[in-house]
C-alpha positions in Angstrom: -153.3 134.6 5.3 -151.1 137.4 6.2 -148.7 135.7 8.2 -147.8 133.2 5.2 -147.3 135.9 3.2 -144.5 137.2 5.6 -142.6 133.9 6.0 -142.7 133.2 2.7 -140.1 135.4 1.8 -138.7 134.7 4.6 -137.6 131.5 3.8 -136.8 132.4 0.3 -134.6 134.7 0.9 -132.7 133.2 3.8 -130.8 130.1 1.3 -129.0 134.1 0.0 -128.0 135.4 2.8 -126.7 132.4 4.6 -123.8 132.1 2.2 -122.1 135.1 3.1 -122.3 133.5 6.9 -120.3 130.5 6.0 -117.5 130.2 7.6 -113.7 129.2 5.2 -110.9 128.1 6.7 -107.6 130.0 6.0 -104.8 127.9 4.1 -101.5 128.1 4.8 -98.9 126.1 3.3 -94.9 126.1 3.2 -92.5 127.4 4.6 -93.4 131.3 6.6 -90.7 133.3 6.7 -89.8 136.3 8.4 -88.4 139.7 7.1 -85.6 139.5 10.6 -84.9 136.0 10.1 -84.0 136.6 6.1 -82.2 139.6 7.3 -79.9 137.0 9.3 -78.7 135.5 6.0 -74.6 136.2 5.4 -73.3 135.4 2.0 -70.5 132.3 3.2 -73.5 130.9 6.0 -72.9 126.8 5.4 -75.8 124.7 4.9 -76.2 123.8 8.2 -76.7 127.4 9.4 -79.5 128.4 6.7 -81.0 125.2 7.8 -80.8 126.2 11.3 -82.2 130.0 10.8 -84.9 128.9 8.4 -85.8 125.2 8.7 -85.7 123.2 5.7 -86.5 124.2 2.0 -89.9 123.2 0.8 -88.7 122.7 -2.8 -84.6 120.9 -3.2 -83.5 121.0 -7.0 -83.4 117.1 -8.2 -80.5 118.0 -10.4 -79.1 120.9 -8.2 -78.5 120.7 -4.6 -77.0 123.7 -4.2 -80.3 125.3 -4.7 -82.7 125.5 -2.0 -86.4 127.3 -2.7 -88.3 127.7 0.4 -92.2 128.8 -0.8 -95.2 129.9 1.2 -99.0 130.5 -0.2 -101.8 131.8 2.6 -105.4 131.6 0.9 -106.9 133.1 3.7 -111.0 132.2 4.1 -112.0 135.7 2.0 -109.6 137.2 -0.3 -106.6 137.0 -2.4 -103.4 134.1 -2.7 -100.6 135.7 -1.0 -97.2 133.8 -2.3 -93.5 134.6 -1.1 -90.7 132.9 -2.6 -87.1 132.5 -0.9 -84.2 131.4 -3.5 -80.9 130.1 -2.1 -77.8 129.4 -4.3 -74.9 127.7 -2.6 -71.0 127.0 -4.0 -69.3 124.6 -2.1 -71.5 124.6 1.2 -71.6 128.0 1.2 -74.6 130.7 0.7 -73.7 132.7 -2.7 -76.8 134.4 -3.8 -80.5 134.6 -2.5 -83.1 136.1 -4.6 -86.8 135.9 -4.8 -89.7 138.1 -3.2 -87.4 139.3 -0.2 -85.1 141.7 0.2 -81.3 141.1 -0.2 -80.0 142.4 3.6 -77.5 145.3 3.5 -75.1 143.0 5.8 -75.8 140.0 3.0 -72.6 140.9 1.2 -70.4 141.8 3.9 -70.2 137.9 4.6 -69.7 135.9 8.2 
């Protein structure tokens, strides 16, 4: 009699503690960008380059293609959404403005 009353608990208890042991896959999606390789950006870079440096945008404008938007999200297993957001404006082939969750480098402006 004694030993049922043990694993009785036991068993109810385990259903509880088993979902902490599950195991959730991290999610990443997009485009992962680096602080050096935004930092390689030059205001006049041609499409071509930025394509080269950075791979190709997640997101092109349908009515703008001078305005490339290159997104990541990480949802890791346990935790919070982590998002970064890259915006690219071109004129004429050529990189104008970037803005977004990064940093503008302090060589952006100073061009090729």
């Amino acid at each position: 009699m004694q030993l049922k009353s043990l694993i009785l608990p036991l068993f109810l208890a385990l259903p509880l503690t088993g979902c902490n042991l599950v195991y959730k896959v991290d999610i990443p999606q997009g485009n992962y960008l680096e602080e050096k390789q935004v930092a390689q950006l030059r205001q006049g870079m041609t499409k071509e380059q930025v394509r080269f440096l950075l791979g190709n945008p997640m997101s092109l404008d349908g009515f703008n293609h001078d305005r490339w938007v290159y997104l990541y999200y990480f949802k890791p297993g346990r935790g919070e959404l982590e998002q970064k957001r890259l915006v690219l404006d071109f004129v004429n082939d050529g990189l104008v403005t970037m803005g977004g969750d990064f940093t503008s480098p302090e060589a952006f402006e100073q061009g090729l």
